[in-house]
Each structure stands twice: as C-alpha cells, then as structure tokens.
N, C-alpha and C positions, 0 to 999 in steps of 0.2 A: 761395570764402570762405577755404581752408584749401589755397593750391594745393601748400605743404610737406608735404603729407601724402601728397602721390602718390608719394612716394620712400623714407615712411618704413612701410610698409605693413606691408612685412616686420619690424616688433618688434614688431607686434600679435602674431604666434605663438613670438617669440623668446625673448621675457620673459619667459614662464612656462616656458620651456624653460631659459633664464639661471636660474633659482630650484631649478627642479628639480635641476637640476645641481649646484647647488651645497649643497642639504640632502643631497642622496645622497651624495657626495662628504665634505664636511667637517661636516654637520651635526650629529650626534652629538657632536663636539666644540663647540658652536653652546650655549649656552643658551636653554632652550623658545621664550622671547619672541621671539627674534633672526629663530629657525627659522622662528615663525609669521609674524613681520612680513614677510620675505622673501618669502615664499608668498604671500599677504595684496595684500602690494604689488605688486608683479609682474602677477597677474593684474586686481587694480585697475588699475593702468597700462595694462593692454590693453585694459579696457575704454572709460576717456578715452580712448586712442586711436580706439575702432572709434566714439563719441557723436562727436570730429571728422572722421573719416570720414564719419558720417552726414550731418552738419551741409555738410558738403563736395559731398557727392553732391545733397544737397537745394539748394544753391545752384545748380548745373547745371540748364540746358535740359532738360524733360523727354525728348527725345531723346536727350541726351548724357551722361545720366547710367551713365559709365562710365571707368574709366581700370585701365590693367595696370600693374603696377610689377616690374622684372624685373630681379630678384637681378643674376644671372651666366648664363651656358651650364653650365647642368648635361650635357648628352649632347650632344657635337658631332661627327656624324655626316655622310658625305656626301648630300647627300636627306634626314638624318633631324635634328633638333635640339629638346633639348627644354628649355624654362630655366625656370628656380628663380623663377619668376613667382606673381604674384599677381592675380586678378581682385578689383575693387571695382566692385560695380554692388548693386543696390537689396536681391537676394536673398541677398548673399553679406553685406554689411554687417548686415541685420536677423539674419540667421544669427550672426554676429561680435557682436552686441551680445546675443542670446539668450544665448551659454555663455559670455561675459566677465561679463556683467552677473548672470546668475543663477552662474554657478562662483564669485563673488566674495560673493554672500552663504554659499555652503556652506564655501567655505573660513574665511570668520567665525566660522561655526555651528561649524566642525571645534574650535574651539578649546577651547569648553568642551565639547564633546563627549568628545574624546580626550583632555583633561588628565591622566590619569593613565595614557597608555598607554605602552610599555619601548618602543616605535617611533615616534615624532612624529616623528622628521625622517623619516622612511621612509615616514611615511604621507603628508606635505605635498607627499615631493618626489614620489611616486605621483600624489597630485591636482593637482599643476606641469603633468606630465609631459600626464596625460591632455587634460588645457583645452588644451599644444602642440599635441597630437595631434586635437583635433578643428578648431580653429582652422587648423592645415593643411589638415585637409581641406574646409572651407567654401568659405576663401580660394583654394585653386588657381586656378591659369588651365588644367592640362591634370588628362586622367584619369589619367594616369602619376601624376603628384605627390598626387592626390586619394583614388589606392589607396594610397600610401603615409599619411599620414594616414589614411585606413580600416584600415589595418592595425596604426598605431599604437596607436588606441583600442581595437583587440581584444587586443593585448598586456596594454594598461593594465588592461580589466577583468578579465582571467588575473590581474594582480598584488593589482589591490585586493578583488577576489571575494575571493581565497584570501588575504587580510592577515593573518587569525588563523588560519595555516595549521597550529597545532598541535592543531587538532580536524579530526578527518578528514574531517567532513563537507563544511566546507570550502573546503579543499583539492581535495577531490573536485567541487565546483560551482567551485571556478575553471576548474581541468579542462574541466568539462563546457560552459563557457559558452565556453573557447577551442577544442573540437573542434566544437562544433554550427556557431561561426562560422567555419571551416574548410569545412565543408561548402560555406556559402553562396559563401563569398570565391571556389571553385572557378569560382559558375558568373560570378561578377564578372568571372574572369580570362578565360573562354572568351569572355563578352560585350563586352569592348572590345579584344581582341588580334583578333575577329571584324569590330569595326568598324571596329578599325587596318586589316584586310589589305582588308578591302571598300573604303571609300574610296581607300586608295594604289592599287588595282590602278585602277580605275575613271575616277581622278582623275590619277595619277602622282602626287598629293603624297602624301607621309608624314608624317603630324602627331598628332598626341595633345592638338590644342590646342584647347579649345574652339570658339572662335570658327574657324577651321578648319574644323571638323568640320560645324559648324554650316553654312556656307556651300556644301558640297560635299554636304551629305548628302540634296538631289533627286536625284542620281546614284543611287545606292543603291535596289538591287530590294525592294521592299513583303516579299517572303519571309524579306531577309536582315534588314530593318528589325525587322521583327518577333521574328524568332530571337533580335537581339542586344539587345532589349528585353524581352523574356523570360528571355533570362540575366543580366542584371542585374537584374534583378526578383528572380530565384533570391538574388543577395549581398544585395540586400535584407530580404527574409525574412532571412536567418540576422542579420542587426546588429540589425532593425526587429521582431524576433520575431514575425514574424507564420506563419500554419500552413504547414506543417508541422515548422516551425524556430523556435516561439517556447518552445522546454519549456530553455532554458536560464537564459530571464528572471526564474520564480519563484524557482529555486533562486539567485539573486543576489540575495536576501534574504542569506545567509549574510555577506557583508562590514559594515564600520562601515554604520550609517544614513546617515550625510552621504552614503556611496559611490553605495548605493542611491539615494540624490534626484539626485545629477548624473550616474546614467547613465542614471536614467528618466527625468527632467524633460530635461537642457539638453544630454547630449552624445552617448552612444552610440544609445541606442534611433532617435533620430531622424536621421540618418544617414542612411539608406535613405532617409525620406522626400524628403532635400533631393535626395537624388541622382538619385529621378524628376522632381523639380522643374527641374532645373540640367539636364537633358535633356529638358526637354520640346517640344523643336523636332524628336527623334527619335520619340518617342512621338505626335505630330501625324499622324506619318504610318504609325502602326504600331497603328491603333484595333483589333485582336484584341488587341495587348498592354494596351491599354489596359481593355480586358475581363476581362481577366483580372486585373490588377490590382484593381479595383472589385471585385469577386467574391470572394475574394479576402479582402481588406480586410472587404467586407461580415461573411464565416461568423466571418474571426477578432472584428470586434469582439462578433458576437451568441454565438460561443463559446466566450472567454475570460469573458464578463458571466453566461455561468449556470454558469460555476465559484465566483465569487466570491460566489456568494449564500449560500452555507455554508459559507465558509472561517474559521479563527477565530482564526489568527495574524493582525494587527493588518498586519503590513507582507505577508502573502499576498493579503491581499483587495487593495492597493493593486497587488502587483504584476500580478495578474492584471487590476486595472481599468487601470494599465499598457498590455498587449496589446490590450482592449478600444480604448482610445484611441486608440491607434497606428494599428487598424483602420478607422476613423473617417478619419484621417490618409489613409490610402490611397485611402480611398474617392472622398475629396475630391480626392486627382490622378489616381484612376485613371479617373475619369467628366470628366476634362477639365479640373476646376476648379481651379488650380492654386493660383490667391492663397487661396484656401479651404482647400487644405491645411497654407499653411504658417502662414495665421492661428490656427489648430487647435493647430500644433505652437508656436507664441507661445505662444499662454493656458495653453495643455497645460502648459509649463514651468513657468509662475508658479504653478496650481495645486496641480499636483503635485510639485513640489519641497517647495510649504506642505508638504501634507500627508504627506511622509515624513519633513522633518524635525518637523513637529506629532507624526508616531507617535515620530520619537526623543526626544522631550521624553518626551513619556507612559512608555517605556521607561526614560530617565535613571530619573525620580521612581518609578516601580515597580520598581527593582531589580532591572534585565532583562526583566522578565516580557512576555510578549508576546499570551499568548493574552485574548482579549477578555472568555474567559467569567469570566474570574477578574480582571476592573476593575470599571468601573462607581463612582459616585458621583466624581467626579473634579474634572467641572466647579468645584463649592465650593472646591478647593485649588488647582486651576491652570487660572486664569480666561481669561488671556491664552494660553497653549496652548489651551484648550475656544474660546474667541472666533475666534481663527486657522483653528483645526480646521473650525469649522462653515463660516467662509464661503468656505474652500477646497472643502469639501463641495457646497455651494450650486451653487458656479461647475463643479465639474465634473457634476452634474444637470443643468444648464442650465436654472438657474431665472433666468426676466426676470430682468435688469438687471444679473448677474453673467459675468462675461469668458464662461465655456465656454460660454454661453447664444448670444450674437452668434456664436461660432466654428461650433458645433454644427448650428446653425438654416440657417448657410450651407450648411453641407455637403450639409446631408439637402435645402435646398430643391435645389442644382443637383444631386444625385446623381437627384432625381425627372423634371427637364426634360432633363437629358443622358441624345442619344444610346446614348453607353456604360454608362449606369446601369440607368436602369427602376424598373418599381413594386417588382420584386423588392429589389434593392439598396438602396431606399430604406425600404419593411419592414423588413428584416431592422435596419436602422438604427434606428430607431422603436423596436422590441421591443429591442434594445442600449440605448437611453434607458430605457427603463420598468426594464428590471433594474439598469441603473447607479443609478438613484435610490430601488433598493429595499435594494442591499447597499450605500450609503453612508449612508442612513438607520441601517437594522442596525448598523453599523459605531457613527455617532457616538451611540446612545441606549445601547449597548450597552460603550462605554468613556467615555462621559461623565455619563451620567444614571442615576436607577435607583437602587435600593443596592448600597454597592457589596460587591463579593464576592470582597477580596483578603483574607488572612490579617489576622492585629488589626496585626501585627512590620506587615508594609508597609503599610498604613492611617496608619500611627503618622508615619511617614516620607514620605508623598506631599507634597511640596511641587513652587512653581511653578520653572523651569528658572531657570540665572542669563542676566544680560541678554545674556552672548555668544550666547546658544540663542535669547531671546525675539526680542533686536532682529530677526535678520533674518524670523523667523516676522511681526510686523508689518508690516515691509517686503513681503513677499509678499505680505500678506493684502493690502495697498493694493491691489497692481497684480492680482490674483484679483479683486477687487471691481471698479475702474472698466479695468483692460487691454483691454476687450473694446469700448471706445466707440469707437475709431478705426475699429474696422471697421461700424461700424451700415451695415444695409443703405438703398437708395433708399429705402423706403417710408415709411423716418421724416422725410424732408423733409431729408435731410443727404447730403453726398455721403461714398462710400467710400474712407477718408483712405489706407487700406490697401491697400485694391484699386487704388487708381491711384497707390500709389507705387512697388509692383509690378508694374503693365501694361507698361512696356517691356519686364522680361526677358521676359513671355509673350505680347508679340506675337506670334512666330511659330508659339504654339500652337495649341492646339485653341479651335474658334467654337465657341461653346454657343448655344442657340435661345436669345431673349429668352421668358421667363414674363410671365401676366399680374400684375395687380396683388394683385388676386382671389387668386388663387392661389398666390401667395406668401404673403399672411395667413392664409390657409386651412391653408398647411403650417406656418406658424409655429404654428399653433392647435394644432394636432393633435403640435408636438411639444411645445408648453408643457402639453398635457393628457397625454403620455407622462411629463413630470417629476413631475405633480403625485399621478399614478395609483401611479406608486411608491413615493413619499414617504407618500402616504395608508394604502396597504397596509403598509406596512413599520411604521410607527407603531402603527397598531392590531394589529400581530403580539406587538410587541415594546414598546408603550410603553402598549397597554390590554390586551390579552387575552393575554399573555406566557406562559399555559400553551399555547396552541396549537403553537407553533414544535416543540416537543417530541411531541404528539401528531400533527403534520402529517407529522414525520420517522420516528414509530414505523408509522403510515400508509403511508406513502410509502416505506418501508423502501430497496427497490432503487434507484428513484431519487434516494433522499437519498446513499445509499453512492457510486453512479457520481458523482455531483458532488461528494463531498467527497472521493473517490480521484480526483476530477483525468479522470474517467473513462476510467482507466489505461492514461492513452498512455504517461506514464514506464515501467509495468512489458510496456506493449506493447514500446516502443521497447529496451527491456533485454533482453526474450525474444528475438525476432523480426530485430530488426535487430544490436544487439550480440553476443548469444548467435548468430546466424546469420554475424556477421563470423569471431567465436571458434571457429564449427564449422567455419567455411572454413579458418580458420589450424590446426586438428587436422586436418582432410580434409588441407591442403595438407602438413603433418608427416606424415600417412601417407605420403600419396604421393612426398616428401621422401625417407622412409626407407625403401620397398617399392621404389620406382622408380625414381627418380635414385640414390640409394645403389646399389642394386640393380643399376644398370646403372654405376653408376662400379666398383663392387667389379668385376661381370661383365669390365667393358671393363681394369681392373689385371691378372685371372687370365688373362684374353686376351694383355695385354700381358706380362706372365711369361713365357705360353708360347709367343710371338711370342721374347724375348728368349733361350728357351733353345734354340728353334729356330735364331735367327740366331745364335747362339753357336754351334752343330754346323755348319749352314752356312759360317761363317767358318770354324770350325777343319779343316774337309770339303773344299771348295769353296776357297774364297776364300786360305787357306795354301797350303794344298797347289799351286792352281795358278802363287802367286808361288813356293812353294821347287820346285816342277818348271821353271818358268823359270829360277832363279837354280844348280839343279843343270844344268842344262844349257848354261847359260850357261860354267859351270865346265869342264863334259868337255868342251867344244866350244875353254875357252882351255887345257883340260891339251893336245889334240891342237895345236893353233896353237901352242902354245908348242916341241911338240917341230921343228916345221918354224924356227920363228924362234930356232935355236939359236946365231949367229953364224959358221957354214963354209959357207965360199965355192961347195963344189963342192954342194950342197944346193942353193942358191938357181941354179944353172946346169940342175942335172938341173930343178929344176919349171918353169925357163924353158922351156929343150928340150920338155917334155911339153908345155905350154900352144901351145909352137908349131906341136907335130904334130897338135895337138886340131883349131886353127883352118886348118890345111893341108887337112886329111882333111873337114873342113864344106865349105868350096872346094868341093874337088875332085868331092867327094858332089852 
C-alpha cells in the first residue's frame, strides 16, 4: 500500500533524535513553545510514520510480511559485516507504534507538567533522546545495533532518574538504576558474543543478523542454546527488573512523573521482554531456558504484588505493581506464549502510563504530596483525573471487559496448558491477580474517596489538572478500556486479531498443546473470581471497616514491617553485596600496601644494593681490568717505541737475531 516506506524507515528513530539534538544543543536559547513543539512533533512524526508502516505491513501476504531497510555498511569486515539496518515485520512495527504512539502523549502531558521547570529544553531533549533510543532498539535488524539501543535507554534513565539532581537522593537512584543495569548488560554481552562465536565457528559465517542467525541456529548444541539464553535472560532482568535485578525500578520514582510513565509503560522496563520475543526461534530450542524464564517471571510478579499491599507513596505502589507486571510478561514468553506476552506489554502500556501520569495530576493538584494517607476526598475536585484513574485501575485487575483482563487471562490460560509452566506457575499467577486487585483497590478509595485528610492550605487548592495533563489521561483511558478487544480469545466466537498478526514472526517458535474449551472458561472463571476476591476485600478493609487495616498491622506487627521495608533486600543488598564489594576494595588496599608496596619497597632496597654493588664491581672489576689493559698496552708501546727509533744499525741487529732464531729451529 505504502511501498515508499521501505526506504524511509530509518526517520522513525531519527526524528526524535533530530529534536533531541537540537533542544540540547540550542534550546535554551529556544522559547518554551518552540522547545516543546519540536519535541512534540518529532515524535508524532514517528509515530505516523510507524501507523504507515503498519498499514504497509498489513497490506502484505501473510507470509510476506516483512522488509529490511539498510542505511549504509556500518562495520565492513572481511567475513564479518554489519549495517545500519532496519527490521519491519509485525513485532517490531507494534513495538514502534507502542513507544511512538504512547511517548507522544507523555511528551504532551510533559508540557504542563514541567511548565515551570529552569531545564525544559534539557528535559525534552532527555525525552527525544530516549524514544531514539528505544526505537533503535525495537527496529534493529541485528543484536549488535539492538545493544546499542539497549544501551542507550540505560544512559537515558541515568539522565532523567537523576533530572533533579540537586537532591541527593536523586542523583543517588540515577546511579543506582545505571549500575544494577550494568550488572545485567554483562550477562547481555557474554550471551550474544557466545552466540556470535557458536554459530561462526559451526557455520563459518559471521553475522550479528537476525535473520542469520536465525537460520543457522539448528547447528548450535542444546547446551550452548541454553547458556546463551540464559545470559540474556540475565540483561534482561536487569532493563525488565525482574529478581534479582529489579530494586532499581522503585527507586525511579525519584525523576519527573512523565519520566516515570515512559520508562514503565512504553520504553525501558519492557525491553527485555521484546528481546525474548525477537529471539524466540533460540529459546524453541532451549526449553530449560525457557523454565527458567516462567519461574522466574512467576516469583517476581507474586513478589513484587505483596510489596505493594502496604506501600503508601502513591507512585511506590505503581512501581512495584510495575515489576509485578512485567512478571506476568515473562511468564507469558517464558511458558512459550509469545503473542501473549507481548499483548501484555501493549495494554500494560496504555494502563499504566494512565496511571502514573493519573498519580502526576493528583500530585500536581496536591502540592507534591505523595503519600496516600494524607489525600482522600479528591474525586469531587478532579473528576476527570478520579474517572481516568479508576478505569486504568479496572484494566490492570483485570476486570471483564477492560484491556488487562483479555492480556491477563491469556497469559495465566497458556502458562496452565504449557509444557514449560504448570499449575505451579500459573498459582503463583492467580495469587499475583488477587493481591493486584487488593492494592489497587487500597490505592484508588484511599486517594480518591473517603474524607479527605490533607491540611485545610491544600484542601483549599486541590483542583482538576489543565487540559495539557487531562487530554492525554483521556486518551489512555479509551484504549485501557476497549485496547484489549483485538486480542479476545476463540471462545467468544471471534478470531484472535492479534494473535494472527503476530504468528509469522513466531512460527518458528515453541507449539503449545491445544486446551479444551471447558477449560479455558474454567480458568478464565477462576481468574475473574481472583479480580473480584480482591476488590471485595480491599473495599471492606478500607471503604466499610477502615479501623481494621490499622489493628491488622498492630497484629501482624513482623509481617506488616517486612512488607513495608520492601523485606530489606535494599539494606540486604547494601550490607552484604555493596558493603562486601567495599570490604574487598579495603582487603585489596591492605594488601596493596602490606604486599605489593611491600614488595615494590623490598625489590627498590634490593635494587639499591644491587646498584652499589655494581658500582664496586665496576669500579673493582670492570676499570681496573680496561686501565690494566690500557697500562699495558702503554709499557708494551714505551718498549716498541724504544726499538722503532729510526737507526739503521738497530733495525739490522734484530734482523740478524730473528734470522739466527729461525736457523737454530731448522737445525734443532
């Protein structure tokens, strides 16, 4: 339909990189409007691009929906080449329309958000930078260019975590979110330099190209399959925060609110997930890794969801149901289901992007305030924020008829029939829905109903956001409410719009058994009865019997404290592993200056009296035997000289002599 689009691929990630550059660069001199339209436009532009992309793709043959568009030669190598390419096929395009399409309402939202901040061109051309930076790494054609992009958006959240870097705290959580994804990127790098050298050795080709890889990668031993899908699994964890690499997520609460909705909704956090997807012709054949992934997935979403049940910062509880999510996510590709995952990380986006920037409205109109216990009565003042709020809420409970409900229901049904799941895996799922829908409940009666219990000064001031804030919180709220009908499964009498516009890129994945029919509404039941079990409790905690919560926790003492300390993996991780790195770098300073010093000093006093030694020697030895040559050389031409005196009769007698020498040898 759009066959000019195959060559212009590359300004879908250009454009916001074109903006970015140019607020950072000259922005400040830039009036605010100019700054934002730039921004603004830019990434709207990528995203008409990637809606004719789609439209393109969807014209194509179900087979053939695919085309590469390729820059230049980036590395030209003998055997090795690797260029500045683009894949556009089903999963990279929805990927491309996910963070064009949602980064382009946060950049909207940014506007009245930050209006009065002393950095707006510095915080736009941060939000430019970042949508480049994921949109490289969707669009790739190899892993080479796709780390690069992975590595860009670990920059970006160092920059926009730590934005209001003159509070230490911070500064301190940008830090931390770019060394924990450090960690991960390690085992990123160990697991495709592992796949690079496996297939070239195996194969003789050298490639980093998907398609490539893909086609060469039956060669490849099940042992090494699995190694190098477990090391990427590791870079995932650290982007995707999931355990034991997600404690960098909460603390990114700390940057603007907009920051927060586009690295938890549309770009960073889900990252990892695309990148088991976009690999899963390796993971087909690597079902331990695939085990592990589901497992995995399973503990973090059901262990991030009994953090959040007592948390009372308004954007903590989101983040940790964040990780929760994400876990969910995994779950869905790590039991095989691929189009299930990434349906997941769709709706995921459109929910929870509402709902962090729904917490920054509430924030705006509270005058910062963040903690929940001190809101309440809200709804009457900011109707369209409370309206928004809730059926974001809705959709991520997964109540019938709202997006996370269809995403959800997918998941837990194939994580129960897949091989690589089980009943364990899909439990643990189950019990991660009943507590999601108990701390989102908590959440919304408890900043929007109720009376409220801020000071009279901010009571006085709560008003509803302006339209830069509200529009796009509408706009969400639409596609949170109906997002989810494209994917309806078989049994509503409708085919899966979603599932089969992603079945080419996972043909070659993993077969799932067919479930029955039976059984499929049996588990849909049982998860529409985990939504409704939490929403029920939660209500009657907090919106009938509201003295309990307080006597449940004076109760419950221990385990109210271990959940609301996060059941201190941060002060484990501080003690144990930082404090242990810190002991090593003192250990290593002792031994630095006991040992090595020690032996450098040793080996200098050595060398000293090595030097004064060869000093006597030389002056001993080594003089002595050239001025005992050169004196003798002397006595030997004082004597020769007396003989070479110039008279005749001198040079006759030693003639004479030499001749009677050699006469008398004769003769003898």
């Amino acid at each position: 339909m759009y066959p000019c689009i195959e060559h212009c691929i590359w300004l879908i990630p250009l454009l916001p990189l074109t903006g970015a550059m140019v607020n950072l660069l000259i922005g400040s001199r830039l009036p605010r409007p100019v700054t934002h339209t730039i921004a603004i436009g830019t990434i709207a532009t990528s995203f008409v691009l990637s809606v004719i992309a789609y439209l393109h793709i969807v014209s194509l043959p179900p087979g053939q929906r695919q085309f590469i568009d390729t820059v230049y030669t980036w590395i030209g190598l003998q055997g090795f080449r690797v260029g500045l390419s683009f894949l556009v096929d089903p999963l990279s395009v929805v990927m491309a329309l996910i963070v064009s399409g949602v980064g382009s309402v946060i950049h909207l939202y940014s506007v009245g958000y930050m209006h009065g901040d002393k950095r707006y061109s510095r915080y736009f051309g941060f939000l430019n930078l970042f949508a480049f930076a994921m949109l490289l790494l969707v669009l790739s054609n190899s892993i080479l260019l796709m780390f690069v992009g992975w590595e860009g958006v670990g920059l970006c959240s160092y920059l926009l975590i730590g934005f209001w870097f003159e509070k230490i705290e911070n500064a301190k959580a940008g830090m931390k979110a770019f060394v924990v994804n450090r960690i991960g990127d390690f085992g990123f790098i160990v697991g495709f330099m592992l796949l690079f050298t496996a297939v070239g050795v195996r194969t003789g080709t050298w490639s980093l190209d998907f398609g490539v890889i893909k086609s060469n990668i039956g060669l490849v031993s099940p042992a090494i399959l699995t190694a190098v899908g477990i090391m990427l699994f590791v870079g995932a964890t650290g982007k995707s925060a999931q355990i034991p690499l997600y404690v960098w997520l909460p603390d990114a609460m700390a940057g603007p609110t907009p920051v927060s909705a586009l690295i938890h909704a549309a770009t960073m956090v889900t990252a990892g997930v695309y990148m088991v997807a976009r690999m899963n012709f390796l993971y087909a054949l690597a079902p331990d890794a695939l085990r592990v992934i589901a497992i995995v997935g399973a503990l973090t979403a059901f262990f991030a969801a009994t953090i959040g049940l007592v948390q009372n910062d308004i954007k903590k509880v989101l983040a940790y149901s964040t990780v929760s999510q994400l876990g969910y996510m995994f779950i869905g590709v790590g039991v095989g289901a691929f189009g299930a995952g990434i349906f997941h990380l769709m709706t995921h986006a459109f929910f929870k992007a509402l709902l962090f920037l729904g917490s920054g409205s509430v924030i705006h109109a509270m005058s910062g305030e963040q903690d929940i216990r001190k809101m309440g009565g809200l709804s009457s003042k900011m109707p369209i924020t409370t309206t928004t709020f809730v059926i974001a809420s809705l959709a991520i409970m997964g109540v019938p008829g709202f997006a996370g409900f269809f995403s959800k229901d997918d998941i837990l049904y194939h994580a129960y029939i897949s091989p690589y799941g089980g009943t364990f895996v899909w439990l643990l799922g189950v019990v991660a829905a009943v507590l999601t829908a108990f701390y989102m409940t908590r959440l919304v009666i408890l900043t929007f109903y109720g009376n409220p219990r801020m000071d009279h000064h901010t009571a006085e001031h709560v008003h509803e956001s302006p339209k830069t804030m509200t529009i796009p919180l509408i706009i969400l709220a639409i596609l949170s409410a109906i997002g989810g009908y494209i994917g309806m499964p078989a049994i509503f009498g409708v085919h899966n719009v979603f599932a089969q516009f992603l079945a080419p890129v996972f043909a070659s994945g993993v077969r799932l058994p067919e479930g029955s029919v039976s059984l499929e509404w049996t588990l849909m039941g049982v998860s529409v009865l985990a939504a409704f079990s939490g929403i029920g409790f939660a209500y009657y905690l907090y919106g009938v019997r509201t003295e309990l919560p307080a006597i449940m926790a004076e109760k419950y003492n221990t385990a109210y404290r271990w959940l609301l300390n996060k059941y201190y993996v941060d002060e484990f991780y501080q003690k144990y592993i930082v404090g242990g790195l810190m002991g090593l770098k003192d250990l290593l300073g002792v031994f630095d200056a006991r040992i090595i010093d020690g032996t450098v000093n040793g080996t200098a006093r050595l060398g000293r009296r090595l030097a004064d030694f060869e000093g006597a020697f030389d002056r001993v030895v080594v003089d002595g035997a050239v001025n005992a040559v050169g004196d003798g050389i002397v006595s030997a031409g004082a004597v020769l000289r007396k003989l070479q005196n110039g008279l005749v009769q001198n040079y006759l007698i030693v003639a004479v002599i030499g001749m009677a020498i050699l006469l008398s040898l004769v003769l003898l």
